[in-house]
N, CA, C and O atoms as a Tripos MOL2 file, in Angstrom:
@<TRIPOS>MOLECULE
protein
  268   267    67     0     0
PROTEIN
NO_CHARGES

@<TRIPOS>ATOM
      1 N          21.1280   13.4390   -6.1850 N.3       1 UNK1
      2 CA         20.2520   14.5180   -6.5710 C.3       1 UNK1
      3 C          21.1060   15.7760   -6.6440 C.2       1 UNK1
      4 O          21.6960   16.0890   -5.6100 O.2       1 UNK1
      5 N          21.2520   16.5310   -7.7080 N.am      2 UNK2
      6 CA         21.9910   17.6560   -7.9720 C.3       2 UNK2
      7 C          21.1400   19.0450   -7.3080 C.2       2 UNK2
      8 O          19.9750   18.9440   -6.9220 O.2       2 UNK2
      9 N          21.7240   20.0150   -7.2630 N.am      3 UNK3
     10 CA         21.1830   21.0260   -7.1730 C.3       3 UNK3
     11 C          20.0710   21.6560   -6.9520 C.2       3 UNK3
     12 O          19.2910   22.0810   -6.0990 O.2       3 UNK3
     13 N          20.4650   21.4780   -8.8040 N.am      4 UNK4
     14 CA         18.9140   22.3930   -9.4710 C.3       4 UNK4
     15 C          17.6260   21.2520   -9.3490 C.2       4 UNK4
     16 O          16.4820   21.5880   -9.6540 O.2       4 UNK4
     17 N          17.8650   20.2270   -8.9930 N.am      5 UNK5
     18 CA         17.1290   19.1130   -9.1560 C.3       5 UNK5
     19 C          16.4370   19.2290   -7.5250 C.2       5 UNK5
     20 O          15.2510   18.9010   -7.5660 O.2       5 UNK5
     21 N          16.8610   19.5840   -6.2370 N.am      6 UNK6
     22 CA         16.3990   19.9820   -5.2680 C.3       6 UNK6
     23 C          15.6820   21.0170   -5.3740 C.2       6 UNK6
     24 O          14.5130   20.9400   -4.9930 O.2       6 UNK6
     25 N          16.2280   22.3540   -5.9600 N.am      7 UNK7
     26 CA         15.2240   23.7040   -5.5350 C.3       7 UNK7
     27 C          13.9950   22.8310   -6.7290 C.2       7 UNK7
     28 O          12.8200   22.6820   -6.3950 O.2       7 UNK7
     29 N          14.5890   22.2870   -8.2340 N.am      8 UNK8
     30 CA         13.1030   22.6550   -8.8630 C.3       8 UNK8
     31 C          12.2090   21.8140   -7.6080 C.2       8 UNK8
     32 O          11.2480   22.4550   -7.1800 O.2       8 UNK8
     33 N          12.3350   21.0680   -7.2700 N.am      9 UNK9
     34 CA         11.5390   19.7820   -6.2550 C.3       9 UNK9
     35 C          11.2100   20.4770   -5.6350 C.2       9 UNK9
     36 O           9.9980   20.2860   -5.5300 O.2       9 UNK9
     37 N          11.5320   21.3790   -4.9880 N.am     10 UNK10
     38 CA         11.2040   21.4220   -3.0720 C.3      10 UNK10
     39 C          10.3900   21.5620   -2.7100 C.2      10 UNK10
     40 O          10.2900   21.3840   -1.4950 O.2      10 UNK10
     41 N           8.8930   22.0920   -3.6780 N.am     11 UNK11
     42 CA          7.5900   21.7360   -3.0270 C.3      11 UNK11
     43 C           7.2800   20.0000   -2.6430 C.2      11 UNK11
     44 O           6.9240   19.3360   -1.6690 O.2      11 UNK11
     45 N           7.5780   19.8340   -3.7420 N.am     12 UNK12
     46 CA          7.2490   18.4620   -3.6280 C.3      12 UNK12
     47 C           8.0660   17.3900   -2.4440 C.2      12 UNK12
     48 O           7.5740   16.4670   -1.7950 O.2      12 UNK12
     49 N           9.6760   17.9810   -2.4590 N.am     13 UNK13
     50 CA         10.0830   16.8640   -1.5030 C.3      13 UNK13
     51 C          10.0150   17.7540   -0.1110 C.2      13 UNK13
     52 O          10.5980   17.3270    0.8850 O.2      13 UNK13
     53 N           9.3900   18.8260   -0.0740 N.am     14 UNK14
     54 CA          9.2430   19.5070    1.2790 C.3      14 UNK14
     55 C           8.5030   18.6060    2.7330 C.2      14 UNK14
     56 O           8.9090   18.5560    3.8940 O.2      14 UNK14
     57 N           7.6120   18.1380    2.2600 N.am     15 UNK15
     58 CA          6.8270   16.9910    3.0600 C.3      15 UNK15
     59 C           7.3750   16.1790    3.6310 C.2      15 UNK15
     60 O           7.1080   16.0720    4.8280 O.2      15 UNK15
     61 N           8.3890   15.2480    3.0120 N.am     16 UNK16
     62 CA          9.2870   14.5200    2.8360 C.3      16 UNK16
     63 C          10.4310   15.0020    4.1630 C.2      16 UNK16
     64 O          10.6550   14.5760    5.2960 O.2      16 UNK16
     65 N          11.0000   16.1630    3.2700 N.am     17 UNK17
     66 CA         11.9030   16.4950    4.6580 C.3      17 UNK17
     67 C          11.4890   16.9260    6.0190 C.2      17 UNK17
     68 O          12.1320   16.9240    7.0690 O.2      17 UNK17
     69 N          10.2490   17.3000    5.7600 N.am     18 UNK18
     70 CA          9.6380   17.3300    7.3580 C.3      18 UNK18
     71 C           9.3920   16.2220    8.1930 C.2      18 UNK18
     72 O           9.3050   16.1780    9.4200 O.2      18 UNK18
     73 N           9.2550   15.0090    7.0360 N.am     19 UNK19
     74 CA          9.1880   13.7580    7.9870 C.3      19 UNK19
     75 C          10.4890   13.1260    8.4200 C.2      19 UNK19
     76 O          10.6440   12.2000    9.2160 O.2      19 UNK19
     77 N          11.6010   13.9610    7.5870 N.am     20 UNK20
     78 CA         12.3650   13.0790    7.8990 C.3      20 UNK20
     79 C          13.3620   13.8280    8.6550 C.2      20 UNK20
     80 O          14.4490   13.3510    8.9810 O.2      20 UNK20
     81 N          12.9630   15.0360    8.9350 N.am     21 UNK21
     82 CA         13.6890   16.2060   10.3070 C.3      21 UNK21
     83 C          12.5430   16.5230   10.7320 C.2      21 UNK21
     84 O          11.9160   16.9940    9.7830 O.2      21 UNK21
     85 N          11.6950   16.5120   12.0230 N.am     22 UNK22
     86 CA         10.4150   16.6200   12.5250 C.3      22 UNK22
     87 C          10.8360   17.9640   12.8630 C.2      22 UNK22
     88 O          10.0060   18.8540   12.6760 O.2      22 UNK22
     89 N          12.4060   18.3950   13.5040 N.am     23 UNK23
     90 CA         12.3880   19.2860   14.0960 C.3      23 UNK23
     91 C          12.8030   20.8950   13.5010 C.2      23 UNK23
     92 O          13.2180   21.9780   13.9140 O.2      23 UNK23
     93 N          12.5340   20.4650   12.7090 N.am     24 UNK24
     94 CA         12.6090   21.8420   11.4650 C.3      24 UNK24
     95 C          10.9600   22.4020   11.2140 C.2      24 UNK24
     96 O          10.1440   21.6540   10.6760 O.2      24 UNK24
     97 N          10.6720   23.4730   11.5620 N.am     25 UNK25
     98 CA          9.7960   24.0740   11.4820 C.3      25 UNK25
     99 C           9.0140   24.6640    9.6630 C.2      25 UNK25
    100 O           9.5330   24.7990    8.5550 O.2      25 UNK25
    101 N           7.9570   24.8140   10.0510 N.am     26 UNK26
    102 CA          7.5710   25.1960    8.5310 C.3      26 UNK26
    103 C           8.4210   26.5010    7.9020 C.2      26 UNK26
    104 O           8.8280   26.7090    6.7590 O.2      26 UNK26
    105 N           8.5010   27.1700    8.9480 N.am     27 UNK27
    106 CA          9.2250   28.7330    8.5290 C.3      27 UNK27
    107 C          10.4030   28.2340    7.8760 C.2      27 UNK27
    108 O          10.6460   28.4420    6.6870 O.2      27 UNK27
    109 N          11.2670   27.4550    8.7960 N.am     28 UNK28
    110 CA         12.3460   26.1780    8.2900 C.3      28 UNK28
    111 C          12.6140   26.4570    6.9350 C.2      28 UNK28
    112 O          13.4910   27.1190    6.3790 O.2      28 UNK28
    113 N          11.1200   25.4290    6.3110 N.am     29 UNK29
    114 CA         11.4010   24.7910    4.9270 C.3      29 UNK29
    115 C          11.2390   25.9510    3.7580 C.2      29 UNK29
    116 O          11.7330   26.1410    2.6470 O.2      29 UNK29
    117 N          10.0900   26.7620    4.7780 N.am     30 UNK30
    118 CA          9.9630   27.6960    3.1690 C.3      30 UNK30
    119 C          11.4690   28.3210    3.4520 C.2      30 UNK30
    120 O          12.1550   27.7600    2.5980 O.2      30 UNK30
    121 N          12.2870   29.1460    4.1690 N.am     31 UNK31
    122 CA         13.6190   29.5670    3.8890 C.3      31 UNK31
    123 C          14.3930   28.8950    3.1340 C.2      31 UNK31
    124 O          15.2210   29.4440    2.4080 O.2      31 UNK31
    125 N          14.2580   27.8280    3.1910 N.am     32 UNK32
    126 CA         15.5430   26.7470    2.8420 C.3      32 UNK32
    127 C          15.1990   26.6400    1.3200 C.2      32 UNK32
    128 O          16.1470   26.6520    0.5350 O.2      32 UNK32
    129 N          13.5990   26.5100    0.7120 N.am     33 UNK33
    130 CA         13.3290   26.4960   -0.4730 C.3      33 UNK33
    131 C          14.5410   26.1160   -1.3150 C.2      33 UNK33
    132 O          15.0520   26.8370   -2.1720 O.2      33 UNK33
    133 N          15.0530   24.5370   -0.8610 N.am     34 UNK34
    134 CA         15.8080   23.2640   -1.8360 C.3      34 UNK34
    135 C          16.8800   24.0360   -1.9350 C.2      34 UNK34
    136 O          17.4390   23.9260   -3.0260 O.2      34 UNK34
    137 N          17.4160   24.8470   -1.1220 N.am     35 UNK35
    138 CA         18.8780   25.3440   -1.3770 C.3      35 UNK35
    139 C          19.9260   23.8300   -0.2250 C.2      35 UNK35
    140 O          19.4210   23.4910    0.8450 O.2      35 UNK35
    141 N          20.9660   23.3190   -0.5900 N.am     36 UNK36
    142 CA         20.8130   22.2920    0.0440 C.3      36 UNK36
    143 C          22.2060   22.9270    1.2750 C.2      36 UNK36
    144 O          22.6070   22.1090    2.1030 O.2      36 UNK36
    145 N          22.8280   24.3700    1.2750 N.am     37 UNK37
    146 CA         23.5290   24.9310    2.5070 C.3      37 UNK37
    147 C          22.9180   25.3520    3.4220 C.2      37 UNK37
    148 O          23.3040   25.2170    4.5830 O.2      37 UNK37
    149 N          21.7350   26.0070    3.0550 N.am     38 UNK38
    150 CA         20.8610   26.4640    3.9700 C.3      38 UNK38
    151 C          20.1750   25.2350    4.9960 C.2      38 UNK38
    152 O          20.3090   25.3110    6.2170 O.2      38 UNK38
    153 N          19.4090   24.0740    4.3220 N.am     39 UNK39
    154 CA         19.6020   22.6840    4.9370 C.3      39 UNK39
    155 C          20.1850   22.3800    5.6800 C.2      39 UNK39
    156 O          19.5930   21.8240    6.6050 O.2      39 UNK39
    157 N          21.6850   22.5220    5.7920 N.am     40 UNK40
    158 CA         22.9110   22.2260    6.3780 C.3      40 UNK40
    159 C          22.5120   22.5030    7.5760 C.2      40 UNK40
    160 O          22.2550   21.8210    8.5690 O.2      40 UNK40
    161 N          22.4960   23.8500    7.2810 N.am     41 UNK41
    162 CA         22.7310   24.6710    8.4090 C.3      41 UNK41
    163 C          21.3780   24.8140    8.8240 C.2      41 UNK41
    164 O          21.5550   25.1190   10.0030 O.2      41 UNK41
    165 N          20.3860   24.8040    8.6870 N.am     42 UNK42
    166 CA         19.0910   24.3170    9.7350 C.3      42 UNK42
    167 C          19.3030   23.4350   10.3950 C.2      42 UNK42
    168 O          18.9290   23.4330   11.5680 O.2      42 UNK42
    169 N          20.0880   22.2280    9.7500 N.am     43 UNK43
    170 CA         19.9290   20.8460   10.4800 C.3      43 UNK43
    171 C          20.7610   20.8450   11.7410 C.2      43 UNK43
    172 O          20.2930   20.5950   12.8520 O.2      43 UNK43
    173 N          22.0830   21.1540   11.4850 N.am     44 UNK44
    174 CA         23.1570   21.8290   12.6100 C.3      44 UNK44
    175 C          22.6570   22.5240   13.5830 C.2      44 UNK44
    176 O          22.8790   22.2600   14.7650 O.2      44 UNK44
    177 N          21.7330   23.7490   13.0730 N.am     45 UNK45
    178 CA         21.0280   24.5220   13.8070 C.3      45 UNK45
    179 C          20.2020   23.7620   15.2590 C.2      45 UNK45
    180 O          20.5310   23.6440   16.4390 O.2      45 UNK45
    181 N          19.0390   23.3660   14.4900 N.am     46 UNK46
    182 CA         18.2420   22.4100   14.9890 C.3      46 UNK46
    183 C          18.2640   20.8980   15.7860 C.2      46 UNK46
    184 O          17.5260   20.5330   16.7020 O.2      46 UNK46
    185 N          19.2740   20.2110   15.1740 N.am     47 UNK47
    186 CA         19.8700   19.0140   15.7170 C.3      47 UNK47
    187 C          21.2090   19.1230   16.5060 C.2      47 UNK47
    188 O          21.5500   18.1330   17.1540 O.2      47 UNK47
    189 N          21.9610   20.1750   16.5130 N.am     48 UNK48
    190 CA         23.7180   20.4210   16.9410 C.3      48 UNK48
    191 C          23.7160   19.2070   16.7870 C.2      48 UNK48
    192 O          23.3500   18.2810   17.5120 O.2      48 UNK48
    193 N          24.5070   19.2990   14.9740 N.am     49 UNK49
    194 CA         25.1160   17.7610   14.4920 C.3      49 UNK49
    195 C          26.1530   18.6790   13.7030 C.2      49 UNK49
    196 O          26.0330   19.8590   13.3740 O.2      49 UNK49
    197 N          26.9570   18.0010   13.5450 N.am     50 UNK50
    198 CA         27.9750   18.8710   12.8410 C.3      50 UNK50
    199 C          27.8530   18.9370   11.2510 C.2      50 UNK50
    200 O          27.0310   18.2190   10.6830 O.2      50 UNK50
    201 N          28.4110   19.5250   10.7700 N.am     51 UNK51
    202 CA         28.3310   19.7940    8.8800 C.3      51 UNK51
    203 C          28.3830   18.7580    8.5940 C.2      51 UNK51
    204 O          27.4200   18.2600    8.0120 O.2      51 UNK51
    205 N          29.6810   17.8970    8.9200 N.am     52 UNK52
    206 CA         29.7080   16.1260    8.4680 C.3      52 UNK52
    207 C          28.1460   15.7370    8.2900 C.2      52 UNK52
    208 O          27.4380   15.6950    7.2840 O.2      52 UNK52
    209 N          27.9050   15.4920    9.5390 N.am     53 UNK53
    210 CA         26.9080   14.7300    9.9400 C.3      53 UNK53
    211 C          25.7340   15.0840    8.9350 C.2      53 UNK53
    212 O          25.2220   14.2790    8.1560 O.2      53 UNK53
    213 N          25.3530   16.5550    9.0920 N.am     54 UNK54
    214 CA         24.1630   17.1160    8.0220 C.3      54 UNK54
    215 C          24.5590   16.6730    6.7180 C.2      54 UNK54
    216 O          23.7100   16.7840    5.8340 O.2      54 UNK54
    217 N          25.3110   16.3500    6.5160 N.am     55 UNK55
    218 CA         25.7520   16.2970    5.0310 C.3      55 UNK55
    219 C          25.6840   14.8890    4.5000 C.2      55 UNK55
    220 O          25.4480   14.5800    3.3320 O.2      55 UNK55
    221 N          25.9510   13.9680    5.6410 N.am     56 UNK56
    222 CA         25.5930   12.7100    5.5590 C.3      56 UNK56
    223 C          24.2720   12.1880    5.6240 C.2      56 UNK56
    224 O          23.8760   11.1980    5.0070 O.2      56 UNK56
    225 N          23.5820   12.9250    6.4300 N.am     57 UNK57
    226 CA         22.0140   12.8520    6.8560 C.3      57 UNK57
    227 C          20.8530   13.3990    5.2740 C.2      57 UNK57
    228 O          19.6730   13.1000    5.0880 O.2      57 UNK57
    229 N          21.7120   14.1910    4.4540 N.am     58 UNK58
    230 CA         21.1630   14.6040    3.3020 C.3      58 UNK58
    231 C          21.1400   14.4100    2.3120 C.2      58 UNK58
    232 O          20.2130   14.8310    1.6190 O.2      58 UNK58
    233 N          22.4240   13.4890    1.6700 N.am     59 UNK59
    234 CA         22.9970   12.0610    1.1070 C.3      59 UNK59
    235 C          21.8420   11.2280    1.1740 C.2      59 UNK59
    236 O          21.0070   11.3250    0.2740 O.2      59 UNK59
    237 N          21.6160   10.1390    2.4410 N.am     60 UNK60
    238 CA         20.9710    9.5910    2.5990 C.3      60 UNK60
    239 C          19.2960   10.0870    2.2710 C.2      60 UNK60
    240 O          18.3640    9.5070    1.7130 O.2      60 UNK60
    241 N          19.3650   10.7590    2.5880 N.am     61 UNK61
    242 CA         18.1290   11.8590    2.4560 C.3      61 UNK61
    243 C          17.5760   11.8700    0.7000 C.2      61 UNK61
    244 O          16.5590   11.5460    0.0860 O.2      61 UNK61
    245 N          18.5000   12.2660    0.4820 N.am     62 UNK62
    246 CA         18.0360   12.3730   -0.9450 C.3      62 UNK62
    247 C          18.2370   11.2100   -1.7700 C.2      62 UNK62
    248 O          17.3950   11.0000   -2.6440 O.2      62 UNK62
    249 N          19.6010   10.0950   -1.5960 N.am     63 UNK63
    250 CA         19.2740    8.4700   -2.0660 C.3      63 UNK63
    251 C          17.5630    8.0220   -2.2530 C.2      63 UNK63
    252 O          16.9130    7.7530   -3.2630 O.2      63 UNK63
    253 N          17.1570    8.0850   -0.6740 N.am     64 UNK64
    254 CA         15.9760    7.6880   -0.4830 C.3      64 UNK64
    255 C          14.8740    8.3730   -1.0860 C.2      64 UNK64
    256 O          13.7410    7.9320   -0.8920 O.2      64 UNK64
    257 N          15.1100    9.7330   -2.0300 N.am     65 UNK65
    258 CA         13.9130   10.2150   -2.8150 C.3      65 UNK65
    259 C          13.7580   10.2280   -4.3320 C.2      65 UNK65
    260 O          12.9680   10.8360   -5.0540 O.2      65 UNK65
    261 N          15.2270    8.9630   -4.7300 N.am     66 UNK66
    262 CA         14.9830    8.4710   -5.9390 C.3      66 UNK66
    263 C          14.2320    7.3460   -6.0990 C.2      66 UNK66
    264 O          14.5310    6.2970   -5.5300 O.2      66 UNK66
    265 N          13.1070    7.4750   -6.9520 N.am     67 UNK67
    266 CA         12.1890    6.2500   -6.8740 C.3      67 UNK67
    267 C          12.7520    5.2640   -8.4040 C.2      67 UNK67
    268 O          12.2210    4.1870   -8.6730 O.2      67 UNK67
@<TRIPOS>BOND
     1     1     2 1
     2     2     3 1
     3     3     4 2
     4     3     5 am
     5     5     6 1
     6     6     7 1
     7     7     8 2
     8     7     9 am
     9     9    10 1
    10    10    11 1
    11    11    12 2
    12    11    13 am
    13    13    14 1
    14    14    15 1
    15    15    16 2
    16    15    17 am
    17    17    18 1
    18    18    19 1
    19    19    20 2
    20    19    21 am
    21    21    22 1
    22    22    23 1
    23    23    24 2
    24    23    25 am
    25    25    26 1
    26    26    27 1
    27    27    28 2
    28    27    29 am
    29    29    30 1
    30    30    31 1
    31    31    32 2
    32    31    33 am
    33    33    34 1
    34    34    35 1
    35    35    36 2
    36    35    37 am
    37    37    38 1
    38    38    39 1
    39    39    40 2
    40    39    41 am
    41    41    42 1
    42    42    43 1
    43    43    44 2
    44    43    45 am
    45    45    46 1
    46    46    47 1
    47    47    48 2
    48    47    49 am
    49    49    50 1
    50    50    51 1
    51    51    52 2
    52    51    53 am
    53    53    54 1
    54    54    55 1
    55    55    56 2
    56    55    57 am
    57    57    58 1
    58    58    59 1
    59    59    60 2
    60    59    61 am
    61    61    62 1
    62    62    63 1
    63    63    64 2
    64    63    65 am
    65    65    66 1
    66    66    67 1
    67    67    68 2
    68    67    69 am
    69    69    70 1
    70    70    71 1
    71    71    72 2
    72    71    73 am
    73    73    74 1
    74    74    75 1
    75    75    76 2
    76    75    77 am
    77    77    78 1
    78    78    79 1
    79    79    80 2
    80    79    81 am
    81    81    82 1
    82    82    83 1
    83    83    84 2
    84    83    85 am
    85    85    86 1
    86    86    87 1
    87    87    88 2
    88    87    89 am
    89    89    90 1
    90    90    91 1
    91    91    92 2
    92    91    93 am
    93    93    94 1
    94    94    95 1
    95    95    96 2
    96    95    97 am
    97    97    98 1
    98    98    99 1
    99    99   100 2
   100    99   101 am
   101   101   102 1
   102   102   103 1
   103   103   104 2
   104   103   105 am
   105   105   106 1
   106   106   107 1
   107   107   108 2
   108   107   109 am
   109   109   110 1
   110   110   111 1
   111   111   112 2
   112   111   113 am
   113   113   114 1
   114   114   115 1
   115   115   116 2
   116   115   117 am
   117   117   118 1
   118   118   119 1
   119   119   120 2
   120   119   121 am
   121   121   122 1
   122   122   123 1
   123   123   124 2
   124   123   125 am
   125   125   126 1
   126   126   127 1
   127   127   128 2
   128   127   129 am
   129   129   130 1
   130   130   131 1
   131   131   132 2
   132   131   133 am
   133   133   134 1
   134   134   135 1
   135   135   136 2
   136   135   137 am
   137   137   138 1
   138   138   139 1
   139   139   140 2
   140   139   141 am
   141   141   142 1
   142   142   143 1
   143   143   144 2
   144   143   145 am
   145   145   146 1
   146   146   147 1
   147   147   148 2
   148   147   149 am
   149   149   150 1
   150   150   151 1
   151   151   152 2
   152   151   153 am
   153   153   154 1
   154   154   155 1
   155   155   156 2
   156   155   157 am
   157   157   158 1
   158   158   159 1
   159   159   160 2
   160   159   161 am
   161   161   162 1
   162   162   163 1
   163   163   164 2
   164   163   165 am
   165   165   166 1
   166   166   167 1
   167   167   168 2
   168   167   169 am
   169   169   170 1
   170   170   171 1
   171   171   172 2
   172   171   173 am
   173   173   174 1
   174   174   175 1
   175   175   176 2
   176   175   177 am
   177   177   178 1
   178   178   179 1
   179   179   180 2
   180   179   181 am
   181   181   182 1
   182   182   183 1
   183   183   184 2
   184   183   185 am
   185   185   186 1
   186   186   187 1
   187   187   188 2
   188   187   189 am
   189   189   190 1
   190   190   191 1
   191   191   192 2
   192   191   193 am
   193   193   194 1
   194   194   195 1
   195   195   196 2
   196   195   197 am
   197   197   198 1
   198   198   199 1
   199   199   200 2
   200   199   201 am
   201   201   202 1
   202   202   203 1
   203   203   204 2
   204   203   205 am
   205   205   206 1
   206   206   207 1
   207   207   208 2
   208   207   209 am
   209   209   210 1
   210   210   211 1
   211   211   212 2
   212   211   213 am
   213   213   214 1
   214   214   215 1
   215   215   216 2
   216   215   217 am
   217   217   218 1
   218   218   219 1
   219   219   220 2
   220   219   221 am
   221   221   222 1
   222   222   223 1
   223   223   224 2
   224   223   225 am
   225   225   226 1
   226   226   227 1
   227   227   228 2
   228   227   229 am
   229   229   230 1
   230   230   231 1
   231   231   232 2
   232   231   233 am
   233   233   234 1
   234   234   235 1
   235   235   236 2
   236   235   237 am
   237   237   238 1
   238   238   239 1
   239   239   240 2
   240   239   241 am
   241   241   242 1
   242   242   243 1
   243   243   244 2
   244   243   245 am
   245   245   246 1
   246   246   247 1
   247   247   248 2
   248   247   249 am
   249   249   250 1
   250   250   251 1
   251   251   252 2
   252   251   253 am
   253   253   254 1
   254   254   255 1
   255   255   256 2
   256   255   257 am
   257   257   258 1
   258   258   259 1
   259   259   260 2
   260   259   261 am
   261   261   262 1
   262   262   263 1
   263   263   264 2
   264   263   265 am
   265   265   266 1
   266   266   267 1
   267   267   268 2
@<TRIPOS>SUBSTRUCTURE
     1 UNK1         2 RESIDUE 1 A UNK
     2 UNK2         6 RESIDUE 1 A UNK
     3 UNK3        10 RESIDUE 1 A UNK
     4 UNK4        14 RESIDUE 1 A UNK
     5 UNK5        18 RESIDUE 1 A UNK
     6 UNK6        22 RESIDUE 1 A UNK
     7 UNK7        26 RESIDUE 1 A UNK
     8 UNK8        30 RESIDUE 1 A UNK
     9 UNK9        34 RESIDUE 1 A UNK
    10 UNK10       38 RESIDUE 1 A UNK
    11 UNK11       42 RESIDUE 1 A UNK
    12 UNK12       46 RESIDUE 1 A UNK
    13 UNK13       50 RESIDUE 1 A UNK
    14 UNK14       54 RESIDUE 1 A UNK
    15 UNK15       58 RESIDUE 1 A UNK
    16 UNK16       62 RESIDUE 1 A UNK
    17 UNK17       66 RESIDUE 1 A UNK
    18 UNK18       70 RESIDUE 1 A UNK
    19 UNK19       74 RESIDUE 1 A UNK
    20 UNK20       78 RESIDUE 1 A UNK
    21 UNK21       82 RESIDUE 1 A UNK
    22 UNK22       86 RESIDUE 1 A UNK
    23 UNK23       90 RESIDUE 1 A UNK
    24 UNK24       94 RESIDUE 1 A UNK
    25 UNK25       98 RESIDUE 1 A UNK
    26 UNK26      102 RESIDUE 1 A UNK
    27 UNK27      106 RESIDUE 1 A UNK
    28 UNK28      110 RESIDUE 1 A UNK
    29 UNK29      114 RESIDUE 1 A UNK
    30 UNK30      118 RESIDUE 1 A UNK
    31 UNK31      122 RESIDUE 1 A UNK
    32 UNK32      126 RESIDUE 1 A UNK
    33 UNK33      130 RESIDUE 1 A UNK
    34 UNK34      134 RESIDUE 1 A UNK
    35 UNK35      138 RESIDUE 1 A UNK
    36 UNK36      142 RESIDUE 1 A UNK
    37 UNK37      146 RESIDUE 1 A UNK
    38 UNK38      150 RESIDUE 1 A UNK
    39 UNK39      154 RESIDUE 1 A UNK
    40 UNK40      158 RESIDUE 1 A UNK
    41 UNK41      162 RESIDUE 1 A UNK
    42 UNK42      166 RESIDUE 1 A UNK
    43 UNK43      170 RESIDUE 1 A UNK
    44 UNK44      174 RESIDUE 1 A UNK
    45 UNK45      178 RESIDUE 1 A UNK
    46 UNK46      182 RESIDUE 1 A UNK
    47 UNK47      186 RESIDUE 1 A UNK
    48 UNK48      190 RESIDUE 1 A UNK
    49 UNK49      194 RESIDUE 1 A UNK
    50 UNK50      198 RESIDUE 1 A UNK
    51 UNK51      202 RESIDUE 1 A UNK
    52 UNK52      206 RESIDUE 1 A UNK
    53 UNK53      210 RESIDUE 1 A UNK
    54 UNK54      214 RESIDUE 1 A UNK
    55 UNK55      218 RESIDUE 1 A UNK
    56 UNK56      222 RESIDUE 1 A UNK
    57 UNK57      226 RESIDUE 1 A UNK
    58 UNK58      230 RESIDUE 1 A UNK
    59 UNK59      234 RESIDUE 1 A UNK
    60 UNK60      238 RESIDUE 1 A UNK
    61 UNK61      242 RESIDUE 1 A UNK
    62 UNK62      246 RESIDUE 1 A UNK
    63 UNK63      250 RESIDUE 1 A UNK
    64 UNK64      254 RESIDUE 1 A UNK
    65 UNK65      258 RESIDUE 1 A UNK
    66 UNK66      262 RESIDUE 1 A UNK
    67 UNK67      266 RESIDUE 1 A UNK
């Protein structure tokens, strides 16, 4: 999933990433509005996982929201 292909989404896969980071708050998602550094760095934030890790976790993340 590219980019622009996240922000246009992010209402739609917003749901999505809440289920799939519980611990990201709503305030969270509207900031982040499909920017996928800001993500990063919530997830780091929120989980203390390192950039790797978020970056791998968002990969997977987004694999799983091609139908």
């Amino acid at each position: 999933m590219n980019r622009d292909t996240l922000e246009g989404n992010w209402k739609q896969l917003k749901g999505s990433a809440k289920k799939q980071w519980g611990k990201l708050t709503d305030d969270d998602l509207d900031v982040i509005e499909g920017q996928r550094e800001v993500l990063a760095g919530k997830l780091q934030e929120r989980y203390g996982i390192s950039r790797e890790v978020a970056e791998e976790q968002m990969r997977a993340w987004e694999a799983s929201q091609r139908h």
